[in-house]
C-alpha positions as CSV (number, residue, x, y, z in Angstrom):
1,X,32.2,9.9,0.3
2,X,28.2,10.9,0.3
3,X,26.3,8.6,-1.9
4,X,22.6,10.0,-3.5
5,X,19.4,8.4,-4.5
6,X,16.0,9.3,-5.6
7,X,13.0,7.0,-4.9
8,X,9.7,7.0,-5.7
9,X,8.1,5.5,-3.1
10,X,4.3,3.9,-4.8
11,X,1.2,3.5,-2.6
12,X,-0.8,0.1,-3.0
13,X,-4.6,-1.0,-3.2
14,X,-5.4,-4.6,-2.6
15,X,-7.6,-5.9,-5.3
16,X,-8.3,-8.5,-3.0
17,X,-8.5,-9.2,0.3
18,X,-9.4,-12.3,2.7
19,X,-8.7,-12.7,5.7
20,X,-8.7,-16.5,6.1
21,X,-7.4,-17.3,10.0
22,X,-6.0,-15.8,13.1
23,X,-2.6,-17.0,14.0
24,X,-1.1,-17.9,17.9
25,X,0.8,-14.5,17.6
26,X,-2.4,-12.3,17.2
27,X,-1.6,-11.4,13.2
28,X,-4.0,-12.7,11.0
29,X,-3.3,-14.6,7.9
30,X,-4.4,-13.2,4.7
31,X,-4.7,-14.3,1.0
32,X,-4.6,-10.9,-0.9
33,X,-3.4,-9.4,-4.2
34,X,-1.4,-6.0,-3.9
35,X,-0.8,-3.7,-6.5
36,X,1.4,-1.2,-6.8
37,X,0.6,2.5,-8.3
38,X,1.7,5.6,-10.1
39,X,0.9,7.8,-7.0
40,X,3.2,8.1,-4.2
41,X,5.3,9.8,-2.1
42,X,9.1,11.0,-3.1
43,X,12.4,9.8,-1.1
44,X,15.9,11.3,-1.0
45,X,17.8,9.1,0.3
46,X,22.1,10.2,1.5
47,X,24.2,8.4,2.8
48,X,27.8,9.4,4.4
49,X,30.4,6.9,6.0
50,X,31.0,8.0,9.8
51,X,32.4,6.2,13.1
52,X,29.1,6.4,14.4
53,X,25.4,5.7,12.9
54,X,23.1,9.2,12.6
55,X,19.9,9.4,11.3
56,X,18.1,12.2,10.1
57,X,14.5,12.9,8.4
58,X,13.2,15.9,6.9
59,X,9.4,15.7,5.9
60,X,7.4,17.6,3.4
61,X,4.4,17.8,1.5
62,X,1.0,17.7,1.9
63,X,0.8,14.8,5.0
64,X,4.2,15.6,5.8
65,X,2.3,17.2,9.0
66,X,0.2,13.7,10.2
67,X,3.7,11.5,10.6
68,X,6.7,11.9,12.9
69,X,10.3,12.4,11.6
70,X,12.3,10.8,14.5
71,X,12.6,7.3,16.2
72,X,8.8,6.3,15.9
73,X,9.0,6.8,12.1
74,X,9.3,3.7,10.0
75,X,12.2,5.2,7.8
76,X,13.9,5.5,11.1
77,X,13.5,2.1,12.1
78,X,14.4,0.6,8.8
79,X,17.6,2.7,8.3
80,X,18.4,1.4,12.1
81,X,17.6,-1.8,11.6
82,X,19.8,-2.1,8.0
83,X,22.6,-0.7,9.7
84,X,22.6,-2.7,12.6
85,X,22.0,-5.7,10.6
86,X,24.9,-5.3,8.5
87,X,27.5,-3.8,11.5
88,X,27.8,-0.5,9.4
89,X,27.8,2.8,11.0
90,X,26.9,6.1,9.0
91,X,25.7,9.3,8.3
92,X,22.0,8.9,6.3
93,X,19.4,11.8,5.8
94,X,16.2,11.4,4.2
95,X,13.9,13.6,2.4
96,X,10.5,12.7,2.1
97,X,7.7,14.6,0.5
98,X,4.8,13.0,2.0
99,X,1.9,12.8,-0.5
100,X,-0.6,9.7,0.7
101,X,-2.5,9.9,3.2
102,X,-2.2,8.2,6.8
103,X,-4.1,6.0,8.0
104,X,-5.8,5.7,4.4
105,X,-5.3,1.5,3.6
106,X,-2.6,2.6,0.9
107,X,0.3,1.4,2.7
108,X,1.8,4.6,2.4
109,X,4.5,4.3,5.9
110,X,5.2,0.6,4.8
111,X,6.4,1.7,0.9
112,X,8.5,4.5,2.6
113,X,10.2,1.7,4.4
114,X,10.7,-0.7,1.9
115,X,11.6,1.8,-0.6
116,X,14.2,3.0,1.6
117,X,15.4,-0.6,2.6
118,X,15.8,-1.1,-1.2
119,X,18.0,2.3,-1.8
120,X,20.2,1.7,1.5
121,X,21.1,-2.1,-0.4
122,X,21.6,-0.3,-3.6
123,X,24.1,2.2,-2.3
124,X,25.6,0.6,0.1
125,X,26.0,-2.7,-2.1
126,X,23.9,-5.3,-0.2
127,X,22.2,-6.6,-3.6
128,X,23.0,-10.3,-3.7
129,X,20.2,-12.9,-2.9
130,X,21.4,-13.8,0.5
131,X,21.6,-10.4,1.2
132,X,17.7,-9.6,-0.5
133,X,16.2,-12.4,1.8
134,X,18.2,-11.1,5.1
135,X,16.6,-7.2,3.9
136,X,13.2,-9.0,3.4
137,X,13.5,-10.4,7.2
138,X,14.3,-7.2,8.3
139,X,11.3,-5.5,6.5
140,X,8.8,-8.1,7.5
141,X,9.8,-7.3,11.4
142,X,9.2,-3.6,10.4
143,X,5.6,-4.3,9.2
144,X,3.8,-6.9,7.1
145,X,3.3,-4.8,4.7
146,X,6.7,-3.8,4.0
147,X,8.5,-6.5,2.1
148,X,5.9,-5.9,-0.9
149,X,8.0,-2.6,-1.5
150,X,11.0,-4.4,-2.0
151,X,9.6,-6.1,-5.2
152,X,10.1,-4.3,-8.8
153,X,7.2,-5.7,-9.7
154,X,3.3,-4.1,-9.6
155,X,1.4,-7.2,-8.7
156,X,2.1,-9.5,-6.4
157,X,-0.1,-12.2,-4.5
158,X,0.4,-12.0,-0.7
159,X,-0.1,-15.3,1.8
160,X,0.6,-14.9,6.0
161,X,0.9,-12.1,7.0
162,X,1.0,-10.6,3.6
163,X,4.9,-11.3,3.7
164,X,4.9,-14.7,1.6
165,X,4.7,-12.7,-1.8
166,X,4.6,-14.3,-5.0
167,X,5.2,-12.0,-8.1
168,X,2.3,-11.5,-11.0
169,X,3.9,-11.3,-14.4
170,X,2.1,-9.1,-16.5
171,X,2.8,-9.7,-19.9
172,X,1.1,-6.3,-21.4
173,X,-0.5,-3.4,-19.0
174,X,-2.5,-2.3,-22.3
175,X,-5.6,-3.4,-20.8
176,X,-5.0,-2.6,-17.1
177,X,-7.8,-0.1,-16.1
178,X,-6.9,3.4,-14.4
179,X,-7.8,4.0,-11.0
180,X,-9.9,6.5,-9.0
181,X,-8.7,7.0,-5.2
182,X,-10.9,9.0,-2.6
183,X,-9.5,9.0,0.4
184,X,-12.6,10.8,2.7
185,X,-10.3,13.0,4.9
186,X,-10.1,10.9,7.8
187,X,-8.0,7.7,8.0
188,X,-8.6,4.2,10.2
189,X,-6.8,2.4,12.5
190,X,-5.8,-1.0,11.5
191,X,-6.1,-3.0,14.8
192,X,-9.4,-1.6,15.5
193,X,-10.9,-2.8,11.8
194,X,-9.3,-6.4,12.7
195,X,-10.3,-6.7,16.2
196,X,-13.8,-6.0,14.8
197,X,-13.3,-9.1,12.5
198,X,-14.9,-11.5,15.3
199,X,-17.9,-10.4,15.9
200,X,-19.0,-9.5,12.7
201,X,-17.3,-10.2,9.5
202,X,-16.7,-13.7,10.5
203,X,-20.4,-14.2,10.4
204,X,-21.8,-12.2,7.8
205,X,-19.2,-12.9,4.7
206,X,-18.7,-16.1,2.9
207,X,-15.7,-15.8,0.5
208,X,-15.2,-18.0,-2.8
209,X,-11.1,-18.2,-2.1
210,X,-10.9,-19.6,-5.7
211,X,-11.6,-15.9,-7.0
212,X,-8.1,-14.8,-6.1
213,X,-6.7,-16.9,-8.7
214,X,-9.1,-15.8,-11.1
215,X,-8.4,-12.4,-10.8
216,X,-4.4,-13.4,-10.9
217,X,-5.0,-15.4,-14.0
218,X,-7.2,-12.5,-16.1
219,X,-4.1,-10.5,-14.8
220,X,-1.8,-12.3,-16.6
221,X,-3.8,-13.1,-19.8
222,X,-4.5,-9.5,-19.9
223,X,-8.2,-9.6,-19.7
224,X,-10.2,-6.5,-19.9
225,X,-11.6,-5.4,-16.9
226,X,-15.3,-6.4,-17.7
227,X,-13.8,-10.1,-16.9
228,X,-12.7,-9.5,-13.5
229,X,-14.2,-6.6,-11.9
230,X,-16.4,-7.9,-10.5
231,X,-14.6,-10.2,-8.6
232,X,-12.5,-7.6,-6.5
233,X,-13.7,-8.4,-2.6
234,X,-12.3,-7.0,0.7
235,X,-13.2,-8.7,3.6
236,X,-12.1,-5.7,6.1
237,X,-14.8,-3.7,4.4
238,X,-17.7,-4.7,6.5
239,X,-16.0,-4.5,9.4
240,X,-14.9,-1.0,8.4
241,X,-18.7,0.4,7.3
242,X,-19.4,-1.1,11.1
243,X,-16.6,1.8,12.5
244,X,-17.3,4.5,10.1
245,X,-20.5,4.6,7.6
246,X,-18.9,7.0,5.8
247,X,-16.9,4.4,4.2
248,X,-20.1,3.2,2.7
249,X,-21.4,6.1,2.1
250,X,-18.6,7.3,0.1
251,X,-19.0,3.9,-1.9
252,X,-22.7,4.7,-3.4
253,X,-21.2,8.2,-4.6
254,X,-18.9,6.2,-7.1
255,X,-21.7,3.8,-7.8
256,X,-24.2,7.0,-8.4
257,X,-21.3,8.4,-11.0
258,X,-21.2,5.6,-12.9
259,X,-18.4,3.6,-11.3
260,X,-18.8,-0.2,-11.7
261,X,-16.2,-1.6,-9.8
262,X,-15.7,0.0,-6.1
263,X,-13.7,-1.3,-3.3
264,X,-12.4,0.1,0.0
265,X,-8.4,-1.0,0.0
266,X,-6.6,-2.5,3.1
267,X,-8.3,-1.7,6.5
268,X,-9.5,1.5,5.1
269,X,-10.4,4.5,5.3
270,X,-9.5,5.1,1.4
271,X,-11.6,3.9,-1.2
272,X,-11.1,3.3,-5.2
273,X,-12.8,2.6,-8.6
274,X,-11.6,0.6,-11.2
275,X,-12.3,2.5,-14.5
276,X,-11.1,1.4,-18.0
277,X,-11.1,4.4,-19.8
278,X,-9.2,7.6,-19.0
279,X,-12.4,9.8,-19.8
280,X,-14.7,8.3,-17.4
281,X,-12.2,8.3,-14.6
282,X,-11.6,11.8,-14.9
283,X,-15.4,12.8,-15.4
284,X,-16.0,10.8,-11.9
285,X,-13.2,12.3,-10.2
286,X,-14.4,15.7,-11.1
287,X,-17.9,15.0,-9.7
288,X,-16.8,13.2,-6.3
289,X,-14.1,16.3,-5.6
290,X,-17.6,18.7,-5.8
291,X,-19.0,16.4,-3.4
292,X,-16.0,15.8,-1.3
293,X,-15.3,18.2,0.6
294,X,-13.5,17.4,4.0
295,X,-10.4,19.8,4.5
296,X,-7.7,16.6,3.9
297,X,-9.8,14.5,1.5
298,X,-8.1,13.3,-1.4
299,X,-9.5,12.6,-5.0
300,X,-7.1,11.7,-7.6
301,X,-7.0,9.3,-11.1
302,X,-4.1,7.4,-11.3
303,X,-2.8,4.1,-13.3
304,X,-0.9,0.5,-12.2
305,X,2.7,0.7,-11.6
């Protein structure tokens, strides 16, 4: 029998982002807030019982170019890794339509495998809460990144490696401002930003760890943005700029079109403005996409999950 599910598979920004140690096993250990978006990429996910395991994956869309569809792709290893896990042997093709960018700091690969980790449990009936925390130590081998996606929820507050996730109940999205992406047309490559974290953010940023919960706390009492904007911080930033000025660069364009509230997300290379009304997002976005004008940049207004 061939089981069938759609996914929408959300990218992420962090809102916040420290990085507040280095850890014996060369991670880092973060204090961050993720949240979760109305732009992503789209998964069909089948599934067919069969005496031995096959895995295929068909990608389109725009990026569907910039990732590979066999072994080293992260849907692969997740639907290995679940089936493995649970001694269960099928048939499973995948369509994605691959709309975020790579390398971009919107955890685009990561959502495609925890989305997909969360279908295969739905189908395959692996729901229970033994079963969720086995699925989130599978995910958190595939990436630290990847157990965020297994969450319904759009905000969560991330601790380790970004795997120790505690949920943000939001109460009424009213208030939540919409969101500007600008991804430049070139992505980043995440160990390099980190390794870069020694000899230079270390030194040059002091962070007031008490802002996190701030920002989680005006989150929840659904404060407009004017009460927390400014209090968005990504420590990677720097350390990015240092790699690619561009970055920066592509920062004072917001900031010379009005945008208050700018931060690059993850390690980079994409970038985001916190807007909180609709018209002034889309009057920005239509200024940077004249000024943008790399052959795979990005521009798009979008809203929280």
């Amino acid at each position: 029998m061939e089981n069938k599910i759609s996914l929408f598979s959300p990218a992420k920004i962090n809102l916040f982002l420290d990085v507040v140690g280095k850890r014996e096993d060369g991670y880092h250990n973060l204090a961050t807030i993720f949240a979760k978006l109305n732009f992503g990429d789209n998964i069909t996910l089948k599934t067919k019982s069969a005496e031995k395991t096959e895995i295929n994956i068909n990608i389109t869309g725009k990026n569907g170019d910039k990732i590979p569809s066999g072994k080293d792709n992260l849907i692969y290893k997740a639907c290995e890794n679940f089936l493995s896990h649970f001694k269960i042997s099928a048939i499973i093709d995948v369509e994605l339509e691959k709309n975020i960018p790579v390398g971009a700091g919107l955890g685009g690969g990561s959502s495609n495998a925890g989305v997909v980790l969360k279908g295969l449990a739905e189908i395959l009936k692996k729901t229970s809460e033994t079963d969720f925390e086995q699925i989130k130590n599978i995910a958190t081998k595939l990436g630290a990144d990847v157990p965020l996606f297994l969450y319904k929820n759009t905000f969560l507050k991330g601790e380790g490696i970004g795997e120790r996730l505690e949920p943000i109940e939001i109460s009424d999205k009213n208030n939540l401002p919409y969101i500007v992406l600008a991804f430049p047309g070139f992505g980043m490559e995440t160990k390099q930003v980190f390794k870069n974290l020694s000899g230079i953010c270390d030194d040059n940023i002091l962070t007031n760890p008490s802002n996190i919960n701030k920002i989680i706390i005006c989150l929840k009492g659904d404060n407009p943005l004017t009460k927390w904007g400014h209090l968005i911080f990504n420590k990677l930033e720097f350390c990015a700029i240092s790699l690619n000025p561009q970055i920066e660069e592509l920062k004072q364009k917001f900031k010379d079109l009005g945008a208050e509230y700018v931060l690059m997300s993850g390690s980079g290379s994409c970038v985001y403005a916190l807007v909180s009304k609709r018209e002034k997002a889309e009057e920005i976005a239509k200024n940077l996409t004249s000024q943008l004008t790399a052959e795979n940049s990005l521009i798009k207004v979008t809203n929280f999950l």
